[in-house]
N, C-alpha and C positions, 0 to 999 in steps of 0.2 A: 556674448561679446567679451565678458571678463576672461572666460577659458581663453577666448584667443590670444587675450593681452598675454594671461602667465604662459601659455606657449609661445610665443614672439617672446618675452623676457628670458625664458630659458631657453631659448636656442639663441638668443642676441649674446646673452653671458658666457657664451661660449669662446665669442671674440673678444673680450675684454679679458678674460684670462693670462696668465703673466709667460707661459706657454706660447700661447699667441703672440703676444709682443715681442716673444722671443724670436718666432718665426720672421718674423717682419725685420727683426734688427740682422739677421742672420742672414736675409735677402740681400739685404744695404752693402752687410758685409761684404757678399758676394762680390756683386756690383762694382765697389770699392777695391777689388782687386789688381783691377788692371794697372790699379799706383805701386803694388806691393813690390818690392826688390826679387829680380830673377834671382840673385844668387846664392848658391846654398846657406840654409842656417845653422850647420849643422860642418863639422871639419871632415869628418866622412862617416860612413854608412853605420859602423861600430856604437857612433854616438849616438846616432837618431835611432838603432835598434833598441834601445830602452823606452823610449816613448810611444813606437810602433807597437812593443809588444802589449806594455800596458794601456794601451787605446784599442788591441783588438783583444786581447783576455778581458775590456770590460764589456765589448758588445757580442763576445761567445757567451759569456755570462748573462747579460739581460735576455741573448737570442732562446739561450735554455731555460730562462723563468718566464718567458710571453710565451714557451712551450709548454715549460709546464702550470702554468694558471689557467692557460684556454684550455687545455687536457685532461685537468683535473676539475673543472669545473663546466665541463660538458655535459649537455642533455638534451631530451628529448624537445623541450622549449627554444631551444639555438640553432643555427643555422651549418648544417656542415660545411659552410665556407670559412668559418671561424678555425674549424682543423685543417684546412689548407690553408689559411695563414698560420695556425703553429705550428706543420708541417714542414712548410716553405721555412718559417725560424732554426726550426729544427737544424735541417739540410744546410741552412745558408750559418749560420754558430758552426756545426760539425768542421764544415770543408774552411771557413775562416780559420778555425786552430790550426786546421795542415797547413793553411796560407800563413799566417806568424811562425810557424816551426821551416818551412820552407825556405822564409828569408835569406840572403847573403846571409854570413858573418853566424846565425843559428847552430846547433847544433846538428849536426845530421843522422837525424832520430829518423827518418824516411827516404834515405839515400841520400843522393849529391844536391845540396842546395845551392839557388842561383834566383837572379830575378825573375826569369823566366817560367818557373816552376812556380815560385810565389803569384808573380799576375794569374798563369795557368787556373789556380783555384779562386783567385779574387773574380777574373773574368765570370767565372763556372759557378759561382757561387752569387753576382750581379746580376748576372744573367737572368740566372733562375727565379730569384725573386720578382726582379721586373716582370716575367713572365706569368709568375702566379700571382702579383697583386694583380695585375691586369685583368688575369682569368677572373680572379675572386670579385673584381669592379661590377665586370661584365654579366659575373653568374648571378641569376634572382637567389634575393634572400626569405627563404624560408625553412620553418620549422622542420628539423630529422625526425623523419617518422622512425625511424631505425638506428639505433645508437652505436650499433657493430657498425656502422657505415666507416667510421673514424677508424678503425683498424686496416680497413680497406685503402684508405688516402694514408697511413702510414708506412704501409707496405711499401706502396707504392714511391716512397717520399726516400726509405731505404735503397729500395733500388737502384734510384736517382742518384742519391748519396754516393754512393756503393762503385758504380760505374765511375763518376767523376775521379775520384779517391783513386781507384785500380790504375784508370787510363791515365793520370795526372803525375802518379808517383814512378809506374814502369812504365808508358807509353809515350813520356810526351814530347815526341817528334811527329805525334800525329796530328800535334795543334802546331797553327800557323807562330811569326815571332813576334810577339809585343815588344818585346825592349832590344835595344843595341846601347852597350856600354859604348858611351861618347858621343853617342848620337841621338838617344833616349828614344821616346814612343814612337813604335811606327804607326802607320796611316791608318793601318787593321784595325790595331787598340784603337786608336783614335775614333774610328768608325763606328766599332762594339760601341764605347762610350758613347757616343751620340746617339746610336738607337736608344741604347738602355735609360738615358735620358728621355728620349722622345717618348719611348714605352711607358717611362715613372708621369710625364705632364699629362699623357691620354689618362693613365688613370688617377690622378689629381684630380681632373675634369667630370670623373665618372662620380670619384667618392663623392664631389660637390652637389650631384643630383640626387643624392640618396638621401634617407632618414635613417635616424640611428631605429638598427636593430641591437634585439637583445644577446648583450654580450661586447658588442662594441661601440664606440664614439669616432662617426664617418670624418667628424672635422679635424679630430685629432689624427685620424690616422693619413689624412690626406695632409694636413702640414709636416707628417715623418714623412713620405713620401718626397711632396717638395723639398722637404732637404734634399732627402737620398739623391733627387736629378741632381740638386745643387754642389753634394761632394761628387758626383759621376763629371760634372762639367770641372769640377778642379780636376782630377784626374787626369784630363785630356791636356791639360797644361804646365804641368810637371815638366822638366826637362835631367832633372835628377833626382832618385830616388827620397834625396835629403832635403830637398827645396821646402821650402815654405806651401807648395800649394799642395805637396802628395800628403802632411802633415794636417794643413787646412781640411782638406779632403775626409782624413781620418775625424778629426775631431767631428767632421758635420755628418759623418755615418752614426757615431757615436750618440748625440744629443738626439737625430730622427729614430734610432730605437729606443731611446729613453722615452720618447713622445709615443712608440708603439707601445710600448711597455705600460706607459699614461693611459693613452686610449682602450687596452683592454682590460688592462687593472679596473680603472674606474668602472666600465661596463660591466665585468665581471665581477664583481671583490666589493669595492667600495659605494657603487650606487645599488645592488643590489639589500647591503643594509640598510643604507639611507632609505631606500623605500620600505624598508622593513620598517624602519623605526618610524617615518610617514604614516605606517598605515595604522604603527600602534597605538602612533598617538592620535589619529583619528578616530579609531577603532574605542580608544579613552574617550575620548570626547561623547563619540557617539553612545556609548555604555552610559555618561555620568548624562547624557540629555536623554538617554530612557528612564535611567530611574528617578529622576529631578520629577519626569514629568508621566510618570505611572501612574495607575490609578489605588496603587496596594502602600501603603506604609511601609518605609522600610528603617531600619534600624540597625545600626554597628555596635554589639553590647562587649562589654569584654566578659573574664570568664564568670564573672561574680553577677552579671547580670545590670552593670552598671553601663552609661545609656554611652557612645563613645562621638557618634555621630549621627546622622538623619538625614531623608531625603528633604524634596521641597515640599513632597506630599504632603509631610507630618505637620509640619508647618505652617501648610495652610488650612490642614482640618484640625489640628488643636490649638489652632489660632497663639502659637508661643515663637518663643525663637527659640533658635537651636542653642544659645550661649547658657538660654534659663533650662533645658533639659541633659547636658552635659555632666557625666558622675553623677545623677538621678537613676535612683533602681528603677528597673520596668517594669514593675510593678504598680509605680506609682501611678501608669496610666493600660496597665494590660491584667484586667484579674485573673486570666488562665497563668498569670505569668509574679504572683505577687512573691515576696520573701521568703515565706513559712516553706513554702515548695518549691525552693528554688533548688536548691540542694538536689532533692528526688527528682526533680526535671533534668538535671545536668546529669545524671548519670546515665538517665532513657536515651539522651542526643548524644553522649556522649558517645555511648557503646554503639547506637544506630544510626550517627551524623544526622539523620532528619529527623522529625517530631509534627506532627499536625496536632494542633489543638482548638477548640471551640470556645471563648470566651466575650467577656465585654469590654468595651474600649473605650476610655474616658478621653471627651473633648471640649472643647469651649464651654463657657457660662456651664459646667456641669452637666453636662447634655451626653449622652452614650449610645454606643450602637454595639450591636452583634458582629462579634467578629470570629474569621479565623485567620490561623498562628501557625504559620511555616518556619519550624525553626531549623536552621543551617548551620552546624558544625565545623570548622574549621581550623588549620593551624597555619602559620605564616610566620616563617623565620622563630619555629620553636613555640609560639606564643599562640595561644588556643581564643578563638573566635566565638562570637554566635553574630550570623543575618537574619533578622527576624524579617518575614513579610506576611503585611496584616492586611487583611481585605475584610471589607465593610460588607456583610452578609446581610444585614437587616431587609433588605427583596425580597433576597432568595427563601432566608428562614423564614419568614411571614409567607410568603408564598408557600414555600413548604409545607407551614402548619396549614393552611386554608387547603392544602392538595390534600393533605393527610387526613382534616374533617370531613372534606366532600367524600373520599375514599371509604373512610368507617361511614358515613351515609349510606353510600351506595352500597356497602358491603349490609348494612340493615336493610336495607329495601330490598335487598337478594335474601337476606335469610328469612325475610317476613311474605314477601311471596314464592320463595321456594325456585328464583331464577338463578341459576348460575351464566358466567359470561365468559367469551375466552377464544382468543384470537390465536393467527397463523401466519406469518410473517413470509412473503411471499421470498425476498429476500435471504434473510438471515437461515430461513429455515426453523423457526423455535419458534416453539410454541407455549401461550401463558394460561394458565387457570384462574377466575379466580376462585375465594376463600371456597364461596358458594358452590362451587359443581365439585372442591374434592367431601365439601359435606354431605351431597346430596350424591357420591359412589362411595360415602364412607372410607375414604380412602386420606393417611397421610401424607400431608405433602412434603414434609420430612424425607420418606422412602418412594413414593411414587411422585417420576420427574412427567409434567403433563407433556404429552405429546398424544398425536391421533392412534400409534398402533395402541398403546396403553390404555385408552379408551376404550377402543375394542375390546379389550379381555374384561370390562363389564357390560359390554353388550352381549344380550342373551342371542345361543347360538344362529335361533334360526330368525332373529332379524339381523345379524351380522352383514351378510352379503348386503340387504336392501341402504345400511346404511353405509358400505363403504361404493355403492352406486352411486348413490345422492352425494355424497363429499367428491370423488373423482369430478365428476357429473360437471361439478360447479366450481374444483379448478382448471378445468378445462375450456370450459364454455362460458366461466363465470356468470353462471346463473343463481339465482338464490334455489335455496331450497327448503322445506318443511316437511318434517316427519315426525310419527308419532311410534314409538318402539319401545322396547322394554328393556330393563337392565336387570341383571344376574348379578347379586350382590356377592360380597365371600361371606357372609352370612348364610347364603343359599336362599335370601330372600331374594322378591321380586319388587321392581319397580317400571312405573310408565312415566316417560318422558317424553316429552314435547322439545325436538333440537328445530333452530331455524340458523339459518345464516346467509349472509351476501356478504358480496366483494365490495371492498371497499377501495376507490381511488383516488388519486392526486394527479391535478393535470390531466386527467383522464386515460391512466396511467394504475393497472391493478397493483396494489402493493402488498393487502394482506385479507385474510378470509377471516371474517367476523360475526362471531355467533351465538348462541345463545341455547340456556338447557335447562328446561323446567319440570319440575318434579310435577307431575298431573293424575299420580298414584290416586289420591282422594277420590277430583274426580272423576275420574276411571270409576272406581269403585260407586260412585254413586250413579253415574252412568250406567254401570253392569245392572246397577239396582233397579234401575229404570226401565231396561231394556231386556233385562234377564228373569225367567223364572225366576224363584227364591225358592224351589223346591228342588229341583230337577238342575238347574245351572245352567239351562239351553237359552235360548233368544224366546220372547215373550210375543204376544199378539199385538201388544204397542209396533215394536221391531218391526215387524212384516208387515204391521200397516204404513209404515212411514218409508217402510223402504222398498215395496214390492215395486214399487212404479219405474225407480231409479235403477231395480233391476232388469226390466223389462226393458226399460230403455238400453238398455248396454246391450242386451244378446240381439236386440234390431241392431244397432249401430253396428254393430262384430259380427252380425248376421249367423247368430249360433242359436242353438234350440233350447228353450228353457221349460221344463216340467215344472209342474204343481201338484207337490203329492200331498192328500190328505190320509194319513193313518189312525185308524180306530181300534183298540184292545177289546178284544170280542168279551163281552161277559163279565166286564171289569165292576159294574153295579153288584153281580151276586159273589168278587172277589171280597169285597167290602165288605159286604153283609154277611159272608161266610166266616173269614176272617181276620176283620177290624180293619178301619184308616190307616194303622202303624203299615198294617200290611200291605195295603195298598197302597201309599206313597213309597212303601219299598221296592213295589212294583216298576209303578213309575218312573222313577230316578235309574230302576235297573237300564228299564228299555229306550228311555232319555239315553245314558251311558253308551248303551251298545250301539244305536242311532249315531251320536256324534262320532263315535269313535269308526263307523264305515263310510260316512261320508269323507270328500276330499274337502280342505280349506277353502276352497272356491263355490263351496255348497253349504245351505244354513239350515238346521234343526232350529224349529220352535214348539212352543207347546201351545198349542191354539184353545185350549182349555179344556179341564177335566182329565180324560181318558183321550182327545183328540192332539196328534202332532202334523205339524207341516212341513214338509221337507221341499227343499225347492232344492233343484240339480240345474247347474247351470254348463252349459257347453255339454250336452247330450245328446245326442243320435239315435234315433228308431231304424230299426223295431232292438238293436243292442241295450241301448239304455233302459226300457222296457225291462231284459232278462238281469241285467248289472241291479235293477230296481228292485225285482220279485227276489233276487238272491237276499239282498239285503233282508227284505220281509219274513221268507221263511228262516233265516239266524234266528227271529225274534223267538220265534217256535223252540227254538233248541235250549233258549234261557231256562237254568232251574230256579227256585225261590223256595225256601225253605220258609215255611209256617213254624208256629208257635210249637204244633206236635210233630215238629222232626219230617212231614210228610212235605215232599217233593211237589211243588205247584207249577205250571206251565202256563204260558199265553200264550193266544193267537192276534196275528194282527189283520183286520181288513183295511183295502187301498183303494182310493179312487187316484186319479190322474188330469191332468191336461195341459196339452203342450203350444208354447205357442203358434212353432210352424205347423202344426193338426188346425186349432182351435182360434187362432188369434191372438194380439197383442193386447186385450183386454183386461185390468187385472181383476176386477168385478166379474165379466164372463168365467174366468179361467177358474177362478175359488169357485163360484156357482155350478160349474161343470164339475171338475173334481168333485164338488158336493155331492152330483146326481151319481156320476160314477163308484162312490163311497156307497152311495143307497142304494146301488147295484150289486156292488158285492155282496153286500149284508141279506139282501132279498135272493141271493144265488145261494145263500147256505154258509156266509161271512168267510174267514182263512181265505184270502185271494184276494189278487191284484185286478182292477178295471180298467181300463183306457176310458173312456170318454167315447160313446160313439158320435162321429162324426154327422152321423144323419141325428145329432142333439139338436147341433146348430139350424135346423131350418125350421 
C-alpha cells in the first residue's frame, strides 16, 4: 500500500510543476484572446521580421538538441518511437529555417520570397508533425531489439525533408494559396489549421492514457502538444502577418518545444542520474546494513595499523565503543596483527593487496577467541587503506583439531591392523588413499596420485583381469564385492590382500564406491602352513580332507567329471635306504614340482603322505582324460636325480583312479576305490596307470 502512495505522489507531482501551471495560464491566455485588438502591432512586416526570426531560430535550435539528445542517447532499452519523435524534430527545425529565410522582406537565399512560400514550409512542416506525434501516440511502446532500426526512420525522415524543400523552393504552384495580400488566410489554410489542431487534441488524449516509458515524460510531452493545437488555433486567426495573434502563435510554438525539450531531457539526461544516484545511495545503505549486521569483524585501519572505524559487529563482541577504539593500534585487540610486526605485514599486503592470517582475538572481560584475518589493501584519493575482516573460528578450529585426532586414530587403527581405506567419487571422478594402502603398496604419495589404473600396476599380472571384473562389476550393478589377490611389489616382493567394497548412497542416490584393502600376507602364510606340505609346497591331507566334498559338490552342480588320482613312487623305501633322506626328500619335492607344474589351476596336487600324492582333475572326460593322466605319469619316469656319486637315479610312479561320473559322488568311496585301483597297479608289476573297475562297485 505505501508503494502505491510514492506512485500516486510521483505521478500527482507532476501536475504541480511550474511547467504545468504554465500550461494552464497559457490555456487562459488562449481563451482571453477574443478581447485582444485585431489591429496590427507591428507598422509593417520589416518590423515584426526581427521577432519572427528570433522566435523561429530559437525553436530550429531546441528542434536540433530534442534531436540530438534522443539520438545520442539511444539504445537498445528505448523505444524506437522516441527516433520518430527526433526525426519528426529533426524534419520539422530543417524546413522551419527555410520557412524564416522564406519570409517577405528576408533575404533571398532560396529564390523569390513571399508569404506564400513561408506558409508553404510552415504548413509542411505542421503537418508533418501532427502527423508523427499521432503515429508515435498510437504506436505500442516497446523496447528496440535492433538499434540500426533508427537509421532506417532517419532515412526515411530525409527523404520526407528532401521532397518538401525540392517541391517548396522550385515547385510551389503545385500547392493550393494560403494567403491573399489584403484579404489574408484563405479557407484551405484555415481548414489545414483546424485538422492539425484536431490531429494535435487526438493525440493529447492518447499521451494522457499512456505511462512514462524510458526516455520520455507522456504528461509533458502532451502539455507541448496542447500548446502546439493552441498556437495552430492562433494561426487561423491572423488577419496580417504582423497582428498580435500570428506573433501569439509563434511564441506558443516556442514554449511547447521547450516542454518537448523538458520532457525528453528529463527522461533522457536528467532522471536517468537521479536514479543513478537513487540507487547508489541505496546501494550505500544497503552495503553499510550488511556490514553493521555481518557476522565477521570488520575494521577501517589507516596505514600505520591504527583503528579508523568499526562495524556494529565489533561492538557488540568487545563489548566497547567505537569512540574508545579510534587511533588504537590493532594490535591491541588482533595478536596476528600486533606492532613488532606490523611493519613486515605491510609490506606482505602491500605488494599482494590481500593477506590471510590465523590469530587470537581479544574481547570483553578478557575472554578470546580463534580468529582469522582477511586483510585488504587499498588506496582512496592517494591515501593507502587497510579492511580488516575477522571471523570467529573457534568451531571450526576445535572441530578441526577433534577431525584431525579422530583422523591420526583411524590412520593407527589401519596401520595396526594392516587396513587401508579409500574411496571413488562417482561424481568428481577422483579418487583418495588413505596413509594406509600407499604403506601397504610401498608406494609414495608424494609421486604416486591414487587412482584405480595406478593400483593395478601393483596387482600381480595374473590376478589383474579378476580384479578389474569385480570393480567394473560393482560400478555397474553396484554390487559389493570381495576378493582375495595378490600384489607385485617394485621390490619384486609379493603380497596377499583382502579388497572389499560397496556403494555408498544419499537419498538412495549412488554417489561414491567405498572400500577397503588389507594386507592378509601373514595369514596367508600361516594358512599355506596349515594346508601346505612344508616339504614339497603342494596342498597337504588337512586340504583335501576339508575340501574334497565342496569339490565334489561343484562338478555335480556343473555336471563335469572329477577324478581321483592316487600316485605311488615305486621302490621309494629302498631309495632311502640306498641313498639317505636328503635324497629322498629331494626326490620328492622333485616329482611334487613336476606334478604341480602339469596340472592346470583348476586342478589340486597334495601330498597324501610319505611317498603317496593326490591329484584331483576337475572338468575331465573319458576315456581322453585317462591318456592326458598316464601322459603326466610317465614325465615322472623321465625325471633324473643325481645321488651323492654323480650316478643318474630314476622314478617310477604307480596310479590308481576313480571318477565320479564311473564311480559316484562319494568322497569316502572314491579315495577307497582309487586305493583298490593303486593295489592293482602295484600287483600288475607297479609303472602304470588303473581305472577303478567298475564291477568294484557291486
Amino acid at each position: 500500500m505505501q508503494s502505491d502512495f510514492l506512485k500516486y505522489e510521483a505521478s500527482s507531482s507532476q501536475f504541480r510543476h511550474p511547467l504545468f501551471y504554465i500550461t494552464v495560464l497559457m490555456t487562459v491566455g488562449f481563451f482571453s484572446s477574443q478581447f485582444w485588438p485585431e489591429t496590427p502591432i507591428f507598422d509593417n512586416v520589416e518590423a515584426f521580421l526581427p521577432y519572427h526570426s528570433m522566435l523561429e531560430m530559437f525553436s530550429v535550435t531546441v528542434s536540433l538538441m530534442v534531436f540530438a539528445i534522443v539520438w545520442n542517447s539511444f539504445n537498445n532499452d528505448r523505444s524506437i518511437n522516441l527516433i520518430f519523435i527526433a526525426v519528426t524534430f529533426l524534419a520539422v527545425g530543417v524546413i522551419d529555417f527555410f520557412h524564416s529565410f522564406s519570409y517577405f522582406g528576408m533575404p533571398d537565399f532560396f529564390g523569390e520570397n513571399s508569404t506564400q512560400k513561408a506558409l508553404i514550409f510552415w504548413i509542411s512542416a505542421r503537418l508533418i508533425a501532427a502527423i508523427m506525434f499521432l503515429m508515435v501516440a498510437l504506436m505500442p511502446w516497446f523496447n528496440n531489439s535492433y538499434e540500426n532500426n533508427k537509421y532506417l526512420v532517419l532515412i526515411g525522415g530525409v527523404f520526407v525533408t528532401g521532397g518538401v524543400l525540392l517541391s517548396g523552393i522550385h515547385y510551389p504552384q503545385w500547392y493550393p494559396v494560403f494567403f491573399v495580400d489584403g484579404y489574408g488566410l484563405t479557407d484551405f489554410k484555415i481548414i489545414i489549421e483546424y485538422f492539425i489542431v484536431v490531429l494535435h487534441f487526438a493525440t493529447v488524449a492518447l499521451l494522457l492514457t499512456k505511462k512514462d516509458a524510458v526516455g520520455v515524460n507522456f504528461i509533458w510531452f502532451a502539455c507541448a502538444v496542447w500548446l502546439m493545437a493552441l498556437a495552430e488555433l492562433f494561426f487561423t486567426l491572423y488577419s496580417s502577418v504582423s497582428d498580435l495573434y500570428n506573433l501569439a502563435g509563434h511564441v506558443y510554438k516556442a514554449v511547447a518545444y521547450i516542454m518537448v525539450f523538458k520532457a525528453l531531457f528529463l527522461a533522457s539526461i536528467t532522471r536517468p542520474y537521479k536514479e543513478l544516484e537513487q540507487r547508489s545511495v541505496e546501494k550505500l545503505l544497503l552495503t553499510q546494513y550488511a556490514v553493521d549486521n555481518s557476522g565477521d569483524l570488520i575494521y577501517w585501519l589507516d596505514y600505520d595499523g591504527r583503528i579508523l572505524s568499526v562495524n556494529d559487529a565489533v561492538k557488540q563482541k568487545l563489548g566497547v565503543q567505537a569512540d574508545d577504539m579510534i587511533n588504537s593500534h590493532i594490535g591491541r585487540f588482533e595478536s596476528a596483527l600486533v606492532p613488532d610486526s606490523w611493519k613486515q605485514l605491510r609490506e606482505q599486503f602491500s605488494e599482494h593487496h590481500q593477506l590471510v592470517l590465523d590469530g587470537v582475538h581479544l574481547c570483553r572481560n578478557s575472554e578470546k577467541f580463534f580468529s582469522q584475518v582477511r586483510i585488504v589493501f587499498f588506496k582512496y584519493r592517494s591515501q593507502n587503506y587497510i579492511c580488516l575482516f575477522i571471523a570467529d573460528i573457534t568451531e571450526r578450529k576445535l572441530a578441526l583439531e577433534s577431525l584431525a585426532r579422530k583422523q591420526e586414530q583411524l590412520a593407527q587403527a589401519q596401520r595396526i591392523t594392516h587396513i587401508g581405506s579409500w574411496e571413488f567419487n562417482l561424481e568428481s571422478k577422483e579418487t583418495v588413499w588413505s596413509e594406509e594402502v600407499y604403506h601397504i603398496l610401498q608406494a609414495d604419495e608424494k609421486v604416486v596420485k591414487a587412482s584405480f589404473n595406478n593400483f593395478l600396476q601393483y596387482v600381480h599380472s595374473d590376478d589383474r583381469q579378476r580384479v578389474i571384473d569385480h570393480y567394473q562389476r560393482c560400478l555397474t550393478d553396484y554390487s559389493p564385492y570381495h576378493l582375495v589377490h595378490r600384489l607385485q611389489l617394485l621390490d619384486g616382493s609379493s603380497r596377499y590382500v583382502e579388497t572389499r567394497a560397496e556403494m555408498q548412497r544419499i537419498n538412495g542416490e549412488p554417489v561414491s564406491l567405498i572400500g577397503t584393502i588389507q594386507d592378509i600376507t601373514k595369514e596367508r602364510e600361516l594358512e599355506d602352513q596349515a594346508y601346505h606340505d612344508p616339504l614339497t609346497g603342494v596342498y597337504n591331507r588337512r586340504f583335501l580332507d576339508e575340501n574334497i566334498y565342496s569339490l565334489i559338490d561343484n562338478s555335480v552342480i556343473k555336471e563335469q567329471n572329477l577324478c581321483y588320482v592316487i600316485f605311488d613312487i615305486d621302490f621309494f623305501k629302498e631309495i632311502n635306504d640306498n641313498y639317505g633322506h636328503d635324497f629322498g626328500d629331494r626326490v620328492l619335492k622333485g616329482v611334487a614340482e613336476y606334478l604341480q607344474r602339469q596340472v592346470r589351476d583348476s586342478d589340486f596336487v597334495c601330498r597324501f603322505g610319505g611317498e603317496e600324492f593326490v591329484v584331483i582333475f576337475n572338468d575331465i572326460e573319458m576315456p581322453s582324460g585317462m591318456e592326458r593322466i598316464e601322459k603326466i605319469r610317465h614325465g615322472v619316469g623321465n625325471l633324473q636325480f643325481i645321488n651323492q656319486i654323480d650316478d643318474i637315479v630314476k622314478v617310477n610312479l604307480s596310479g590308481g583312479m576313480a571318477c565320479t561320473k564311473i564311480h559316484g559322488n562319494d568322497a569316502k568311496q572314491l579315495f577307497e576305490l582309487a586305493d583298490q585301483a593303486l593295489y592293482s597297479a602295484k600287483r600288475s608289476g607297479r609303472n602304470r596307470l588303473k581305472l577303478c573297475d567298475k564291477s568294484s562297485l557291486d
